[in-house]
ZADO-1210 file (C-alpha; in nm, 4 decimals, padded with zeros to 6 digits):
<atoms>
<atom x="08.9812" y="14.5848" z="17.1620" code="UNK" pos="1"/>
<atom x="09.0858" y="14.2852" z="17.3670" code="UNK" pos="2"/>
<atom x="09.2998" y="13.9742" z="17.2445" code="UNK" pos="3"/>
<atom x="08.9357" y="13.7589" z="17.2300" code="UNK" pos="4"/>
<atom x="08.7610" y="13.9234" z="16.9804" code="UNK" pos="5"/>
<atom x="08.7869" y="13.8576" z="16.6398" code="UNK" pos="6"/>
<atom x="08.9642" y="14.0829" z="16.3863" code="UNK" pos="7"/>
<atom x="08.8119" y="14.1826" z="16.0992" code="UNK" pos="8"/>
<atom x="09.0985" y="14.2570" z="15.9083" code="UNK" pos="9"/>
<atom x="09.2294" y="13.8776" z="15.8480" code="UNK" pos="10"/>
<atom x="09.1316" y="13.6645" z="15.5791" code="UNK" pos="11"/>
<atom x="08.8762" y="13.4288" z="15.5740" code="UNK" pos="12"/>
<atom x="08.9792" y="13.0683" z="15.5523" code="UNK" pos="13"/>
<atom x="08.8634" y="12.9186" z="15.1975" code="UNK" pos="14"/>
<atom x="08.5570" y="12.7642" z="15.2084" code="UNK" pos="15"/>
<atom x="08.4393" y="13.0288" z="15.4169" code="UNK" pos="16"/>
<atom x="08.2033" y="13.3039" z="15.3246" code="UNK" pos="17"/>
<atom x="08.1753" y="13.6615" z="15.4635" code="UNK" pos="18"/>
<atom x="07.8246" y="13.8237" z="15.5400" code="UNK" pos="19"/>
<atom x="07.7569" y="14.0343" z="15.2239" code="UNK" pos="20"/>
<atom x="07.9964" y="13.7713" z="15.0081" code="UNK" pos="21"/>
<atom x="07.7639" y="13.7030" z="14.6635" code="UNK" pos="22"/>
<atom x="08.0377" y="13.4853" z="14.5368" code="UNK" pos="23"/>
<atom x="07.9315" y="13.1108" z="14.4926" code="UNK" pos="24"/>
<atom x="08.1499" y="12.8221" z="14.4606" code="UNK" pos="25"/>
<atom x="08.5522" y="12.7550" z="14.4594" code="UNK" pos="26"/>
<atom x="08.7390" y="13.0459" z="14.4151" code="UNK" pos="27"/>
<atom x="08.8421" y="13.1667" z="14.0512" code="UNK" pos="28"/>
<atom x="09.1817" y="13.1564" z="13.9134" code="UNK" pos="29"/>
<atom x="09.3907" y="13.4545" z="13.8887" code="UNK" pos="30"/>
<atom x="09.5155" y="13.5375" z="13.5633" code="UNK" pos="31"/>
<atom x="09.8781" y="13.4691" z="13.4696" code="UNK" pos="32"/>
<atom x="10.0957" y="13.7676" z="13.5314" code="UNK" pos="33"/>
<atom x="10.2631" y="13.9161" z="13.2394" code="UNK" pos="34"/>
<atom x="10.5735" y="13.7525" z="13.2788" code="UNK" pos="35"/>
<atom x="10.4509" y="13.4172" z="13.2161" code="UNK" pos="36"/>
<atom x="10.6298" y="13.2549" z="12.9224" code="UNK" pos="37"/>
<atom x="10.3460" y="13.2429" z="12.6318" code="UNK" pos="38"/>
<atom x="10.4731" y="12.8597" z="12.5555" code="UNK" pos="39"/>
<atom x="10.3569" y="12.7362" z="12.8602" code="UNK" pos="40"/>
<atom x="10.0092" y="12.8902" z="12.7844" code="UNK" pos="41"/>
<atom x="09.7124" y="12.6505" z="12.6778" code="UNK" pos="42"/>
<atom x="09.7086" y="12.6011" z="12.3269" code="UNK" pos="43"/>
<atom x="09.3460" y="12.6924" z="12.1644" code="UNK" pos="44"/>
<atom x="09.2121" y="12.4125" z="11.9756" code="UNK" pos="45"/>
<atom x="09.2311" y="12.5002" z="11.5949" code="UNK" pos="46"/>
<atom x="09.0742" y="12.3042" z="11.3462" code="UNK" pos="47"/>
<atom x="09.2814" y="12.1048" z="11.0896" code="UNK" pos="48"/>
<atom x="09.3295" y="12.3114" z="10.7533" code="UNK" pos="49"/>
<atom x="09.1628" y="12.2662" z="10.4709" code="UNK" pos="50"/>
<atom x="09.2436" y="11.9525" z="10.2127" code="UNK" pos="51"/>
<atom x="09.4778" y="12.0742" z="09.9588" code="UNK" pos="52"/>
<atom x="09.3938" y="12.0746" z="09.5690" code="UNK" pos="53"/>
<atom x="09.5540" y="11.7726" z="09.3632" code="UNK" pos="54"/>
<atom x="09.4977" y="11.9159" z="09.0580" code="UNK" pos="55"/>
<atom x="09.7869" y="11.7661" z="08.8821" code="UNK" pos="56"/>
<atom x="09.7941" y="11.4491" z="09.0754" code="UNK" pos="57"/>
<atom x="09.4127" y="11.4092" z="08.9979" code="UNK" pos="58"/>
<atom x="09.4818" y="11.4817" z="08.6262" code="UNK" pos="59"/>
<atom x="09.8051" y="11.2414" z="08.5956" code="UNK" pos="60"/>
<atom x="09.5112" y="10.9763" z="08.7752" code="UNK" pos="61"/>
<atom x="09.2398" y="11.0197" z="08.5340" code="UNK" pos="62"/>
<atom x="09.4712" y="11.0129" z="08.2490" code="UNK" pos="63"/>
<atom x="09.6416" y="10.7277" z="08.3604" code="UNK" pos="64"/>
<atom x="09.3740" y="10.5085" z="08.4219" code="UNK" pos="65"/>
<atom x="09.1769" y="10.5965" z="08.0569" code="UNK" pos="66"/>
<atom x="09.5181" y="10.4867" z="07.9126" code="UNK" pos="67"/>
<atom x="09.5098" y="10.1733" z="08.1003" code="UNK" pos="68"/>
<atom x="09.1839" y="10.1429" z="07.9324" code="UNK" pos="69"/>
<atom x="09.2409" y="10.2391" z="07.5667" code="UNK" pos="70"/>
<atom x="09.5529" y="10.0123" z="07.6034" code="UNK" pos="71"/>
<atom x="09.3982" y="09.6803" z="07.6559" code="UNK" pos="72"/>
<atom x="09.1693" y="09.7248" z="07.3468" code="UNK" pos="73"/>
<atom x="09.4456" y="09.7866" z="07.1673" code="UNK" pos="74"/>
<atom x="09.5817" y="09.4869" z="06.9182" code="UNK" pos="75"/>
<atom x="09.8358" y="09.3000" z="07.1592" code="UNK" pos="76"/>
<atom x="09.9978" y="09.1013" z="06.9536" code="UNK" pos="77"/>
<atom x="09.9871" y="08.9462" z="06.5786" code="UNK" pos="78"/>
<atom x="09.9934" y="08.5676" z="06.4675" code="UNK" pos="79"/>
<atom x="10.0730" y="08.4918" z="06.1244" code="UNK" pos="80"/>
<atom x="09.9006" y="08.8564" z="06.0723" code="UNK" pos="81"/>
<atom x="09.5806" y="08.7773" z="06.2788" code="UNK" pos="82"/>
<atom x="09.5838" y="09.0596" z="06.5414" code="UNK" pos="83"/>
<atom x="09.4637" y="08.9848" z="06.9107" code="UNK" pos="84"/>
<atom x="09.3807" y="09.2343" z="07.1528" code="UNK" pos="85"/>
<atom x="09.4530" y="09.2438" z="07.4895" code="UNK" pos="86"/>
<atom x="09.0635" y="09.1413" z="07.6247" code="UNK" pos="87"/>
<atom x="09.1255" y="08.7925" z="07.3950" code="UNK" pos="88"/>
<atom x="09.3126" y="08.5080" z="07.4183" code="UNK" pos="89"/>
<atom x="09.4692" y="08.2430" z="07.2485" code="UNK" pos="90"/>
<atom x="09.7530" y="07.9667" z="07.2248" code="UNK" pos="91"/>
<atom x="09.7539" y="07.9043" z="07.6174" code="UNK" pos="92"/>
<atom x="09.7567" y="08.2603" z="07.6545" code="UNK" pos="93"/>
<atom x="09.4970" y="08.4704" z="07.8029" code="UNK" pos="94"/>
<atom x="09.4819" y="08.8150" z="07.7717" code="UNK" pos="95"/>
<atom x="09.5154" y="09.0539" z="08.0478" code="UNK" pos="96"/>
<atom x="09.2961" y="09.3580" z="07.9518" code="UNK" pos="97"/>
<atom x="08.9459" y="09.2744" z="08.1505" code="UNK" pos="98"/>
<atom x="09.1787" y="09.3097" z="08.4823" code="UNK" pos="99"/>
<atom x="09.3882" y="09.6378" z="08.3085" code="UNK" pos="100"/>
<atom x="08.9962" y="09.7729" z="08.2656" code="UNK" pos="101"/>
<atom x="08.9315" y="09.7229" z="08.5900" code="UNK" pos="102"/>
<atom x="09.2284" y="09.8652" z="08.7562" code="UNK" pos="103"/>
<atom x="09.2130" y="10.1943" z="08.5304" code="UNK" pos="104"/>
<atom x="08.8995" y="10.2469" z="08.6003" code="UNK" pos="105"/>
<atom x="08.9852" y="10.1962" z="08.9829" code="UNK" pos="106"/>
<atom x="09.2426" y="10.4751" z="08.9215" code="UNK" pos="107"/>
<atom x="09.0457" y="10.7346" z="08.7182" code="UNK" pos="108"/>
<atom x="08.8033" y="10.7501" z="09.0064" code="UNK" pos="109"/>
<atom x="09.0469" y="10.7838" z="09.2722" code="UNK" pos="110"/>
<atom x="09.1608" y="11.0676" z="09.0051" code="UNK" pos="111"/>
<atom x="08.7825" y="11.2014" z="09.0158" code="UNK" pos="112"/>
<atom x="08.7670" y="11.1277" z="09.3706" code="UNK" pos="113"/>
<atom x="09.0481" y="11.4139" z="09.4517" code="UNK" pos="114"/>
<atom x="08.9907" y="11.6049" z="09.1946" code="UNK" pos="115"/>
<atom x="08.6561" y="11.6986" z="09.3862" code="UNK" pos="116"/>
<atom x="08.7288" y="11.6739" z="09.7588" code="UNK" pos="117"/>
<atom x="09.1123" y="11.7414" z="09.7768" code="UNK" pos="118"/>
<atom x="09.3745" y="11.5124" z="09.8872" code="UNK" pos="119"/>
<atom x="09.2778" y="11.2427" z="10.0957" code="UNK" pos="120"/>
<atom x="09.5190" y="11.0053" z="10.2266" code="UNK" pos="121"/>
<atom x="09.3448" y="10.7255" z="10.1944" code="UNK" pos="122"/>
<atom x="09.2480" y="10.7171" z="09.8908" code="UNK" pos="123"/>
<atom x="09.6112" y="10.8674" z="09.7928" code="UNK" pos="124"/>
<atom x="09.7612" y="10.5480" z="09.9401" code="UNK" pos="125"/>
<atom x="09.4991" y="10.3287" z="09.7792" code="UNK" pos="126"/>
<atom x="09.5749" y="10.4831" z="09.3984" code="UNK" pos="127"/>
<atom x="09.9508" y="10.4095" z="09.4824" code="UNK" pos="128"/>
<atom x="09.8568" y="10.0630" z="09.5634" code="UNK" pos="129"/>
<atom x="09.6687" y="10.0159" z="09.2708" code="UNK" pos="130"/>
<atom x="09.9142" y="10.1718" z="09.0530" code="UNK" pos="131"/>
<atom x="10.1888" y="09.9094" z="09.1871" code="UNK" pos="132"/>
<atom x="09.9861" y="09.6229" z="09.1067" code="UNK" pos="133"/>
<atom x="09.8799" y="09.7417" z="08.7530" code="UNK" pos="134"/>
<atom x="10.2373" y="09.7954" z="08.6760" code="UNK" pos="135"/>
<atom x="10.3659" y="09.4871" z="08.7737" code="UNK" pos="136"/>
<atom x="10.1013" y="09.3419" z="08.6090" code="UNK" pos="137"/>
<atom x="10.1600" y="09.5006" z="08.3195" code="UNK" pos="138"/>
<atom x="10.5385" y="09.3599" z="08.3339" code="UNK" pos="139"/>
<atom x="10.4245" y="09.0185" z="08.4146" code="UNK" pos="140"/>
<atom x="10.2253" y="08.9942" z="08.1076" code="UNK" pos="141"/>
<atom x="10.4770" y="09.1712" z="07.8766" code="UNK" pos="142"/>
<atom x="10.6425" y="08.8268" z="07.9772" code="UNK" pos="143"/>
<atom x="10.3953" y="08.5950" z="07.9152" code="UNK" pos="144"/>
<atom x="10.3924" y="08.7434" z="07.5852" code="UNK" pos="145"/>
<atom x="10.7498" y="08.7466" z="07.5157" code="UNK" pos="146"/>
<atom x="10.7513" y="08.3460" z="07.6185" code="UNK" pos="147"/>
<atom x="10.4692" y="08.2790" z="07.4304" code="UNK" pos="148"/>
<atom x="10.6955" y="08.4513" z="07.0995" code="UNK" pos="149"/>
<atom x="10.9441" y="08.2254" z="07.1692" code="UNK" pos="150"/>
<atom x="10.7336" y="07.8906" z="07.1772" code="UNK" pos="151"/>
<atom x="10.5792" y="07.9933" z="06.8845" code="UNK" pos="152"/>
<atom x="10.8649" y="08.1186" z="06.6326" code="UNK" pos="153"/>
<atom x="10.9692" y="07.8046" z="06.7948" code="UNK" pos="154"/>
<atom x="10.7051" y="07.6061" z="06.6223" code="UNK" pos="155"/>
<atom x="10.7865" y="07.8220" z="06.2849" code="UNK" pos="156"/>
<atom x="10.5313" y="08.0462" z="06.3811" code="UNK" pos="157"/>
<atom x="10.5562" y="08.4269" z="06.3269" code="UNK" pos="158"/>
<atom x="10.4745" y="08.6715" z="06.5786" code="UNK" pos="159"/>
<atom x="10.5005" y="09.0381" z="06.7037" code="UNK" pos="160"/>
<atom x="10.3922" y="09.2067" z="06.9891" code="UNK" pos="161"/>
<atom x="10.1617" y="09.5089" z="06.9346" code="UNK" pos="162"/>
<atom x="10.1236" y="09.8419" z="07.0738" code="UNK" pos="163"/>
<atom x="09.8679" y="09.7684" z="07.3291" code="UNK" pos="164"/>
<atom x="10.1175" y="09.6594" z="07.5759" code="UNK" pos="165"/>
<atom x="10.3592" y="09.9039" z="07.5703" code="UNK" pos="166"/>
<atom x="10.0301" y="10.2232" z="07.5825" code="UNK" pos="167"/>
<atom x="09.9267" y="09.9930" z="07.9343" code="UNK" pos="168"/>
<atom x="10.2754" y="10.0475" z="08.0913" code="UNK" pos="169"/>
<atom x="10.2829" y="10.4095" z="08.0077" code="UNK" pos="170"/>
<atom x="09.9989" y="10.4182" z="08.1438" code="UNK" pos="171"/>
<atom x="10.0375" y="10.2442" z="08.4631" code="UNK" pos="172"/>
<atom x="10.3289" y="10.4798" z="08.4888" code="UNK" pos="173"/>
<atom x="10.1329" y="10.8068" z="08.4637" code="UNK" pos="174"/>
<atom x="09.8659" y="10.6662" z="08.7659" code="UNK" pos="175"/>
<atom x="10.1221" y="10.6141" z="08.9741" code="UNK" pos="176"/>
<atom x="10.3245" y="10.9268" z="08.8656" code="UNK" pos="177"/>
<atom x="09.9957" y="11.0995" z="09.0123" code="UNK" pos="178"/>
<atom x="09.9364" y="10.9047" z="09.2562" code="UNK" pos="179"/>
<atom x="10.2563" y="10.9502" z="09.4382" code="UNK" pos="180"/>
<atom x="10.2453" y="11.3274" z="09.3388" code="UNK" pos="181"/>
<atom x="09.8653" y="11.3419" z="09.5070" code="UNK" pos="182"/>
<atom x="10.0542" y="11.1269" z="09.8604" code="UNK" pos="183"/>
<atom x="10.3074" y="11.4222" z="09.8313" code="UNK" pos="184"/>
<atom x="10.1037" y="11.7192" z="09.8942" code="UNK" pos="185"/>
<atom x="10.0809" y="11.7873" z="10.2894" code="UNK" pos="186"/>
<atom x="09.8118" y="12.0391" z="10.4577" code="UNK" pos="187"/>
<atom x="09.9149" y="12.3777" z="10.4556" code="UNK" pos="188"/>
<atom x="09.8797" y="12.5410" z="10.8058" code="UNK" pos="189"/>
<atom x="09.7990" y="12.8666" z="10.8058" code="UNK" pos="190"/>
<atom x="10.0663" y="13.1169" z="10.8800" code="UNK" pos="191"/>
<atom x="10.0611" y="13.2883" z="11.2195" code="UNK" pos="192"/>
<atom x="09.9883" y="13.6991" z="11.2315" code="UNK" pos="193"/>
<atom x="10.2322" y="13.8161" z="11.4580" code="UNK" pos="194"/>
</atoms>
């Protein structure tokens, strides 16, 4: 065979076809050869894990909240033996317990919330907030009450603060208690078969 004619035996340049060549389109890529480190392999996508159970967190929620409840229709405090709950007011004084209703019942549904889906962050974060506020609420009118005791043994008035506060702050203790404890519970991952 001379120099001029064309040997069959050399590659064709890409791009090119051969007669008999079914193959459409760019060339495929090789596999990678067994030596390639398995880190630098594409990552399948994986789904995130399932949303963990708050059981406890949910509980501590619920709970919390229904005391935040029961504890603002308890008696509050007592003047000259006349009790006052915490939804009434008097003396320059008015009660805190429609806004302690409110906020428990704010936290027993995050508890429900939870307690049905799993954790969710959001609303995790939101029953922490809310928990916060109805504590230092809680505090601020504990306060106002303590003033108001003052002014009025002041004015030879007798007075004593009732129960009703002090079942509110436990209970704004025990939301947030869960709350936190709900925040605290990551995804689990599934563990790897090697």
């Amino acid at each position: 065979m001379s120099d001029t004619g064309s040997d069959t035996s050399l590659p064709s340049s890409p791009g090119r076809s051969e007669p008999g060549d079914t193959t459409v389109g760019p060339p495929q890529t090789p596999p990678l050869p067994a030596y390639y480190p398995a880190a630098f392999a594409p990552a399948p996508a994986s789904p995130l894990p399932p949303r963990p159970k708050v059981e406890v967190g949910s509980w501590l929620l619920m709970i919390g909240g229904g005391v935040l409840i029961v504890g603002s229709l308890l008696t509050w405090w007592t003047v000259d033996g006349f009790p006052v709950t915490g939804m009434d007011g008097d003396f320059g004084y008015d009660g805190g317990g429609p806004v302690l209703v409110l906020l428990g019942l704010a936290l027993a549904g995050f508890g429900v919330a939870q307690l049905l889906v799993g954790r969710v962050r959001s609303v995790a974060i939101a029953g922490i907030a809310v928990g916060v506020v109805s504590l230092i609420f809680t505090l601020s009118e504990i306060n106002q009450l303590d003033d108001l005791k003052s002014r009025l043994e002041s004015e030879g008035r007798s007075m004593q603060i009732g129960t009703g506060p002090w079942v509110v702050l436990i209970g704004s203790s025990i939301a947030l208690a869960g709350a936190i404890a709900t925040l605290s519970r990551p995804r689990r991952w599934p563990t790897p078969v090697r």
